[in-house]
Legacy VTK file of the C-alpha trace (Angstrom):
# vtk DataFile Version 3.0
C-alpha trace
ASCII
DATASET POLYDATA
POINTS 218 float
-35.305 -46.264 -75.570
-34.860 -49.338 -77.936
-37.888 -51.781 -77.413
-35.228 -54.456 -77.533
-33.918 -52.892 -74.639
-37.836 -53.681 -73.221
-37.092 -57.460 -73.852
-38.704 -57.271 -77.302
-37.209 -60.266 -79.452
-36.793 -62.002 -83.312
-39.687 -64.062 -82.072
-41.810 -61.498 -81.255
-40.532 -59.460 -84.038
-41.905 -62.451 -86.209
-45.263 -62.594 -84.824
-45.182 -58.708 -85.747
-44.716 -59.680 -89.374
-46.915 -62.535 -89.418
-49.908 -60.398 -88.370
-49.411 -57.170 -89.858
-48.690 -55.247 -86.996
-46.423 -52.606 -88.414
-48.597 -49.969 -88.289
-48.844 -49.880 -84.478
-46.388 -49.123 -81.937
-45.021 -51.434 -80.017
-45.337 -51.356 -76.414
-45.201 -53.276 -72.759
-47.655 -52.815 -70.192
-45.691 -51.505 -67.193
-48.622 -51.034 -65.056
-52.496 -52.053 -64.477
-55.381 -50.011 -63.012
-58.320 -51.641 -63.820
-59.200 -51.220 -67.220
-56.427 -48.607 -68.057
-52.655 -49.559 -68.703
-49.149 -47.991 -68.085
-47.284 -48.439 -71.622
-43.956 -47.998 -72.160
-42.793 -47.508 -75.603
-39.690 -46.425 -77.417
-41.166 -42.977 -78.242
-42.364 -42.597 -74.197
-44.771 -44.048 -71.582
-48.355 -43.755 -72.089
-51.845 -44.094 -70.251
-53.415 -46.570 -72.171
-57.005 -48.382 -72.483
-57.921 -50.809 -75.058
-60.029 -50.897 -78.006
-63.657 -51.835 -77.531
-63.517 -55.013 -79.559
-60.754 -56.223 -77.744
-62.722 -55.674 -74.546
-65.569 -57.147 -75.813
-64.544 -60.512 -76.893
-62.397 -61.116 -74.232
-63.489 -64.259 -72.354
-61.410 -64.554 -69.450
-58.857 -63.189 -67.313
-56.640 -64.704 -69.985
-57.477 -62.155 -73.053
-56.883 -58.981 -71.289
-53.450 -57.798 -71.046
-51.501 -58.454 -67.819
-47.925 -56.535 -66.910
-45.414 -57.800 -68.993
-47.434 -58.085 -71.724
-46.411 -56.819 -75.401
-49.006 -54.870 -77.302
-49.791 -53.091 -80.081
-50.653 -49.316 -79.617
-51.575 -46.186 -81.470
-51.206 -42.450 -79.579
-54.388 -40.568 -79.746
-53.605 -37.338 -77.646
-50.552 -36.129 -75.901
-49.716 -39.551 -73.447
-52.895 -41.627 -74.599
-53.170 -44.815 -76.415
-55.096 -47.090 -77.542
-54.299 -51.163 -77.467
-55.441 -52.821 -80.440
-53.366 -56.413 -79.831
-51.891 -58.685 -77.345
-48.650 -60.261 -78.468
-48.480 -63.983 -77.637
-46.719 -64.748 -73.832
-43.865 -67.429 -73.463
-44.656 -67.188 -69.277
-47.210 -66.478 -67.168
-46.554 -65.911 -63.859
-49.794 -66.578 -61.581
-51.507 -67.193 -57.743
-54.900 -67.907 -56.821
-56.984 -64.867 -56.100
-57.263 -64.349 -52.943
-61.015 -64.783 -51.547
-62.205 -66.024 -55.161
-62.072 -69.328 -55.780
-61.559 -71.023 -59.067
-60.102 -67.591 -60.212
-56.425 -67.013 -60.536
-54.524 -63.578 -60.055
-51.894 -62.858 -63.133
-48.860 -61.598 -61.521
-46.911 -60.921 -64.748
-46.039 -62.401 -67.761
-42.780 -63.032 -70.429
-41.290 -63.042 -66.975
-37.662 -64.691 -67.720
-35.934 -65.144 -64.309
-37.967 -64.813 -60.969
-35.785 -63.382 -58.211
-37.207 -65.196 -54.876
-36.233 -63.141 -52.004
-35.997 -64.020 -48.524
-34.878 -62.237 -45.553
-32.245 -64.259 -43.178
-33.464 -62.130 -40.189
-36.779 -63.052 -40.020
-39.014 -65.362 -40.890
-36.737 -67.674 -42.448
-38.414 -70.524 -44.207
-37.249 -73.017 -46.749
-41.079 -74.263 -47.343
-41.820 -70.273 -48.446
-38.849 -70.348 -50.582
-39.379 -74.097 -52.524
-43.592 -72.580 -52.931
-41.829 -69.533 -55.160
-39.702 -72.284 -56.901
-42.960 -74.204 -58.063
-44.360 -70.906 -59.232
-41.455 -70.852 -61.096
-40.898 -73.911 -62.459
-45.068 -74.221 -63.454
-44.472 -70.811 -64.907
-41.069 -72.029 -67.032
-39.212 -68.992 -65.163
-35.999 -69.543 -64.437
-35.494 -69.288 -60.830
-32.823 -67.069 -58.766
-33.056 -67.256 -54.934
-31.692 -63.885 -53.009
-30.933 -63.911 -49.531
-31.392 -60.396 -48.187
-30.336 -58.731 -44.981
-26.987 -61.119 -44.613
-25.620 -57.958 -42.597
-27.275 -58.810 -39.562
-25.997 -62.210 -39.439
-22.469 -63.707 -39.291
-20.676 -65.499 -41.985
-20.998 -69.000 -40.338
-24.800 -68.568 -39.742
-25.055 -67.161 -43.453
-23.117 -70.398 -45.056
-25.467 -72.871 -42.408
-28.795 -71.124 -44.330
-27.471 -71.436 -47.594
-26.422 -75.230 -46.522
-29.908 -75.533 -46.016
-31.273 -74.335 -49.121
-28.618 -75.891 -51.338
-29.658 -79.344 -49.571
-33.313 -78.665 -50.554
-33.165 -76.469 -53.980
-29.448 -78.381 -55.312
-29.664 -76.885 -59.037
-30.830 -72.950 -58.420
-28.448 -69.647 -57.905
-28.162 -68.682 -54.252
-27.008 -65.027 -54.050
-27.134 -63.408 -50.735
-27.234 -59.248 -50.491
-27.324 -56.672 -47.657
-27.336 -53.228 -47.531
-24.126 -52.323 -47.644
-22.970 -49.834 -50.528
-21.903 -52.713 -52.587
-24.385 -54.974 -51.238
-25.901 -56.043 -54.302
-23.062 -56.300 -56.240
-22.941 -59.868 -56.765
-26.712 -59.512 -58.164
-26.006 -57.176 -60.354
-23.685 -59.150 -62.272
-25.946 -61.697 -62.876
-28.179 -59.372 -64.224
-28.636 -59.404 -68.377
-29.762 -56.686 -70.827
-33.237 -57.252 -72.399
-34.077 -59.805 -69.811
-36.845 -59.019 -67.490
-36.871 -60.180 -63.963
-39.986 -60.264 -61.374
-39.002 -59.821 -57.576
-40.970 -62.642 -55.791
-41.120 -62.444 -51.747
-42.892 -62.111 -48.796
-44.034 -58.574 -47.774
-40.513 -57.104 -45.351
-37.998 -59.111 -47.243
-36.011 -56.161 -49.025
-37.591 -56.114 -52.845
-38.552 -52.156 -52.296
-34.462 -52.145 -51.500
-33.563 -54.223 -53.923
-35.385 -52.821 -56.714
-33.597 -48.984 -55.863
-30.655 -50.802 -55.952
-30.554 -52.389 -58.912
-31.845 -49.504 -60.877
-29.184 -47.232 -59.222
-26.900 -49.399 -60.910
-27.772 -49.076 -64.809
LINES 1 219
218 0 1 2 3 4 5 6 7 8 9 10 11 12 13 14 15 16 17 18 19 20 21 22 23 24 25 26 27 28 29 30 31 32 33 34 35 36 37 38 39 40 41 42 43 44 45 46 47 48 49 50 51 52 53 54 55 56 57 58 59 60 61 62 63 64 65 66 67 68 69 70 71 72 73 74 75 76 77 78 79 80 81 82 83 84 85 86 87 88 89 90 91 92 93 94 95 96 97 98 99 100 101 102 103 104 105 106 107 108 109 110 111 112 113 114 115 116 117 118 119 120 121 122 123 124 125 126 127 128 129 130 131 132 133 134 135 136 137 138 139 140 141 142 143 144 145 146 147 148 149 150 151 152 153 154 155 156 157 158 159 160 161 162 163 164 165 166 167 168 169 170 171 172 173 174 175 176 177 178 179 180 181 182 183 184 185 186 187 188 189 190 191 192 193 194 195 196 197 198 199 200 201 202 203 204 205 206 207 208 209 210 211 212 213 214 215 216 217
């Protein structure tokens, strides 16, 4: 797979050049456990863990990588790495940590569109949908809302919803989905090579579904 295919860009390419990188591989984390990363690669996916130094001087949350991020890798063994740099993030998408205060919970970065799902079955609240619009807007994401499960609804209750959200959110995307074969179609043609897009909803909105979808579709 072409790393541009990853998202990887002239600016990042830059940076690369700038800082000597080109005898590492370049790679996005995919993943986190802990302290050992899921990198994907052009050459393959690896188990990752960075390099002592890097670990060492880190000084917050900030320094370690994050999913999303770009790094710079070397294989060691058959589907190990090691991470040796961080490429700089245009967007970090974040929430405080639950039960720590102060701290705040990374939930990825060089995030360009955040898809904010919401279910029109249940649940339904604008207030829900305009706090994922802040993350995105404080995060310089471009925003997408997605209304899922518009199957279980008739048309004129589907347009009064999106009346709704169109009178509080005027300038974002509404697309609404269901699961229907061709459900998702609309989405999909929104969707852009090399941009990467993080699925932003409450737990029982349709992202699992979503997500199948859309990767059925490449």
């Amino acid at each position: 797979m072409d790393i541009y295919e990853l998202g990887f860009d002239q600016e990042l390419e830059d940076y690369r050049k700038a800082n000597d990188l080109f005898g590492f591989e370049v790679g996005r984390v995919i993943s986190e456990h802990k302290d050992r990363y899921e990198v994907k690669t052009a050459e393959g996916t690896f188990d990752a863990e960075l390099i002592g130094n890097l670990r060492f001087t880190a000084e917050s949350r900030y320094d370690l990588p994050a999913v999303g991020d770009w790094v710079a890798t070397s294989a060691y063994d058959e589907g190990k790495a090691l991470i040796h740099a961080i490429y700089p993030r245009k967007s970090i998408i974040e929430r405080q940590a639950v039960g720590k205060f102060g701290q705040v919970q990374i939930i990825a970065t060089n995030i360009d569109v955040g898809i904010i799902v919401q279910a029109v079955d249940r649940d339904f609240n604008l207030n829900r949908i305009e706090r994922y619009l802040t993350i995105c807007y404080a995060s310089k994401v471009e925003p997408l809302i997605v209304l899922s499960k518009t199957d279980l609804i008739n048309a004129s209750e589907l347009e009064t919803l999106k009346e709704q959200v169109r009178a509080r959110m005027p300038n974002v995307t509404i697309v609404s989905i269901n699961n229907h074969p061709d459900g998702c179609s609309a989405l999909q043609k929104l969707i852009r090579k090399g941009s990467t897009y993080c699925l932003l909803g409450s737990s029982g909105v349709g992202k699992s579904t979503l997500l199948n979808a859309l990767a059925g579709s490449e």
